[in-house]
C-alpha positions, 0 to 999 in steps of 0.5 A: 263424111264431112271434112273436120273444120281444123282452125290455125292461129299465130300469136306472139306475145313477148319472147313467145310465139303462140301457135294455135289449133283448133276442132271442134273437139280440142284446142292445141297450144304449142308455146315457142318460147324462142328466149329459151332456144339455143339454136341448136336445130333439132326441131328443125331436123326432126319435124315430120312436116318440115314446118320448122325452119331456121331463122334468120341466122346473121341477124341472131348472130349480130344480137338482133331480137329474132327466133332461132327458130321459125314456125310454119303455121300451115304445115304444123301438125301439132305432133309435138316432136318438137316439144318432146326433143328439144333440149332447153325445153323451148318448147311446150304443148297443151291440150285443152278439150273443149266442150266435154258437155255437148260431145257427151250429148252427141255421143248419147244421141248417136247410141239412142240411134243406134239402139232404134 
């Protein structure tokens, strides 16, 4: 079985960073809105992955423009604890799948051969 071509992208715009995830089957959005973060760290804490970390604490604390929160696009597992534990909702995950049509097909192909 061929190895599932997984796609990792990081954007920012604004006071949002933009992680992104991308199969064949669905794109992942998760939205760090790092103006919403308190810096309480338990993202940081709960992250099964270990793909959160804190941010550049005295530069925060000095006022500097910086995440309280820093994400590690490689390790990040889209699972969203994240999303479902932080407390300011600084988080936020959306699933979009993404060609409905052509995995229907695959989907009808794969019964036509199994019925032959």
């Amino acid at each position: 079985m061929a190895m599932m071509e997984i796609e990792k992208e990081m954007d920012v715009q604004d006071s949002h960073i933009l992680a992104r995830q991308r199969t064949k089957e669905r794109e992942i959005l998760l939205d760090y809105d790092y103006k919403k973060c308190a810096g309480c760290s338990i993202c940081v804490a709960l992250c099964p992955k270990k793909a959160l970390q804190e941010g550049p604490l005295q530069e925060i604390a000095k006022g500097l423009d910086a995440p309280p929160v820093l994400i590690d696009l490689d390790a990040c597992a889209f699972c969203g604890m994240c999303v479902n534990f932080c407390p300011t909702k600084a988080f936020r995950m959306t699933v979009a799948e993404i060609a409905a049509k052509e995995n229907k097909e695959a989907v009808h192909a794969s019964d036509a051969e199994a019925q032959a």
